[in-house]
N, C-alpha and C positions, 0 to 999 in steps of 0.2 A: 629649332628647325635643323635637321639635319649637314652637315658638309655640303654637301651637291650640289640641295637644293638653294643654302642662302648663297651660295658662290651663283647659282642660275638665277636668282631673286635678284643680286646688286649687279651682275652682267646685264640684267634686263632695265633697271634703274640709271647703269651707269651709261646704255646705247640711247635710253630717252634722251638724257641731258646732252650727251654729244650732239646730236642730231639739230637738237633745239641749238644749239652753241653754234654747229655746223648753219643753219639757218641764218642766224645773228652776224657770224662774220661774214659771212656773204653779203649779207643786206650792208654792213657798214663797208667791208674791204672791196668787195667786188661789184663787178656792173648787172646789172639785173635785168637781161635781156634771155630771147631765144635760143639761147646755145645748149650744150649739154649739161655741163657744170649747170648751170644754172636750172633746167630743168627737174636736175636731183636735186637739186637744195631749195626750191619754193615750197613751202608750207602746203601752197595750196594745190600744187601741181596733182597731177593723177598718173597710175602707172610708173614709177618713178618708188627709190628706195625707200622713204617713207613710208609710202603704201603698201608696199611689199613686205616692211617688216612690222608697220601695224596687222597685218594679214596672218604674218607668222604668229604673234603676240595672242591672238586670238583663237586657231588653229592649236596654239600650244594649250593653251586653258580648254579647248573642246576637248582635247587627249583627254588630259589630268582628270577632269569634270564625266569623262565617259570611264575614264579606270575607276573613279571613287563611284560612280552606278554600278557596275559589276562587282565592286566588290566593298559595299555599302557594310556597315553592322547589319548583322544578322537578328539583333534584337527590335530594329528599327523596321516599319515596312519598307517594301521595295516596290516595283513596279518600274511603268514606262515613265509614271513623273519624273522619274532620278535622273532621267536625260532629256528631260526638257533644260536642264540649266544650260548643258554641252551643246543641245541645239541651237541655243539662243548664241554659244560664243562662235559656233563653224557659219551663224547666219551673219554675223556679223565680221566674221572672217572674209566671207566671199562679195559681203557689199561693199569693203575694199578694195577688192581686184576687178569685181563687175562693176561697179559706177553706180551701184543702182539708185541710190540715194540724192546722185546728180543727174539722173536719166529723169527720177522723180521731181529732180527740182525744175531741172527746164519743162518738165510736162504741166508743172502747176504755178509757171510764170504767168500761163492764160488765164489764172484769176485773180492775177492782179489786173488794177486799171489800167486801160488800154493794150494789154494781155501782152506785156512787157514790163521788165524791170525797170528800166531806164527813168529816172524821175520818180520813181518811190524809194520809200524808205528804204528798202531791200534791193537794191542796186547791185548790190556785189554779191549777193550768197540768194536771193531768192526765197521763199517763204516755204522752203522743206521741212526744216528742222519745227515748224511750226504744225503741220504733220503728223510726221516720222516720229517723232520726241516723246508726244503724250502718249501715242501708239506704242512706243517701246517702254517709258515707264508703266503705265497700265499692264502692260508682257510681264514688265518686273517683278512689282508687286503681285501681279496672280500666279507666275512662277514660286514667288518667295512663300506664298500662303500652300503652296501645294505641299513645300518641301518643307514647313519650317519644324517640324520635327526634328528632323536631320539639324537644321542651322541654329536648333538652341543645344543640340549635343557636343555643338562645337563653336561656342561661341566666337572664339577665336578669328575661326575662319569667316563664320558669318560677319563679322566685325568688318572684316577684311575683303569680302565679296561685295558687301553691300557700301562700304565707301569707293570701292576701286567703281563700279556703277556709277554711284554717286558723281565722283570726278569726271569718269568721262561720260557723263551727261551734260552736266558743267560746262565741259567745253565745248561738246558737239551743238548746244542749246543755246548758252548764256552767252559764251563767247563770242560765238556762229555768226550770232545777232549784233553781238556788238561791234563787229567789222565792218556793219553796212555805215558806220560814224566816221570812217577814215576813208569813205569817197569821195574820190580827187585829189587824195594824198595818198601816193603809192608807198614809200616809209613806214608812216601808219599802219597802212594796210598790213602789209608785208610783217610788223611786228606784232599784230594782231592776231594775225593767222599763225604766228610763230607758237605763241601763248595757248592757244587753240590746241595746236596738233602736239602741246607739250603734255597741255592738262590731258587729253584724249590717249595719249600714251602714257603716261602715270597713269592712268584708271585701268589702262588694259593688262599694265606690268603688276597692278596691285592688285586684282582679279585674279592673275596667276599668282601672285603668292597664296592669295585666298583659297584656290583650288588643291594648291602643294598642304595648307594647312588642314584641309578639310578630309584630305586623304590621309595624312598623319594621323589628325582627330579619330579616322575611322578604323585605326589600326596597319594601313597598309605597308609593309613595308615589301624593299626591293632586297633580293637575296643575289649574292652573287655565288655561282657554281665553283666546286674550286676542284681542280684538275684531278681526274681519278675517283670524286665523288661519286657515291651510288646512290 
């Protein structure tokens, strides 16, 4: 992998784990209330730096994913498929900034019993990711069959796209769910969700290195002009 990009690959590596770290001491050192501070540093909070650089993380992999469509091998087909993967990461770019994913949870609180969380199993996260999940692996999977031309010409990256998914499915799914166990214990909770929005950002920073590989794989490189050049 080139200079730039493993320097953007372990920057992106190294702002998940702070983040997650940043969450942790908070939860042990500081008091866990309403205030600002604290509102940056809940795992689960919305609108707030998390979210914002989950948003970017994904936004960055739309780029990469819409350069490697444009300028795909030539010997491989092309088409609007090439940017279905890039849609998939700017869709899930924007369901971090718009909520929509928690717009859809409280909408289908109403089919749980008594069309409230409160007293079922899903108490703290709601039955979205139960959903959303299958819905987005199924996207997955028929995205990956469109393209998989392209992802066995580079294994590499395919390796690399399909476990950074993998992870943060993981945590958006597996995790997600497993947080409704730490009800009545904010701690729990709190570390739960920590674990969550770490695995979910590892999947999104290994998704971008996926896209940096796949772009490699396909030849691309970046040329710099140098002064006077014709």
């Amino acid at each position: 992998m080139p200079f730039v990009a493993r320097r953007v690959v372990t920057g992106l590596y190294a702002v998940d784990v702070l983040i997650a770290l940043a969450f942790v001491g908070h939860l042990v050192f500081g008091p866990i209330g309403n205030t600002i501070l604290a509102r940056q540093l809940m795992p689960a909070g919305e609108a707030n730096f998390p979210t914002w650089y989950s948003s970017m993380q994904w936004a960055l992999a739309g780029v990469l994913l819409v350069l490697y469509a444009t300028h795909a091998p030539r010997h491989l087909k092309g088409g609007i498929r090439l940017y279905l993967p890039a849609a998939a990461a700017f869709a899930l770019s924007i369901d971090e900034t718009a909520q929509i994913h928690e717009w859809i949870g409280q909408a289908t609180d109403a089919l749980l019993p008594g069309g409230a969380r409160s007293g079922t199993f899903f108490a703290i996260t709601g039955i979205w990711m139960l959903i959303l999940v299958p819905i987005a692996i199924a996207a997955a999977v028929w995205i990956g069959v469109l393209v998989v031309d392209h992802l066995r010409a580079a294994p590499s990256a395919a390796r690399l796209l399909i476990g950074g998914v993998v992870i943060f499915v993981a945590g958006a799914g597996v995790v997600e769910i497993a947080t409704n166990l730490a009800t009545g214990n904010l701690p729990m909770q709190v570390g739960l969700e920590t674990i969550e929005e770490l695995t979910e950002l590892l999947g999104a920073t290994t998704v971008v290195w996926g896209s940096i590989e796949l772009l490699r794989a396909g030849g691309f490189r970046v040329v710099r002009a140098t002064p006077g050049g014709c």
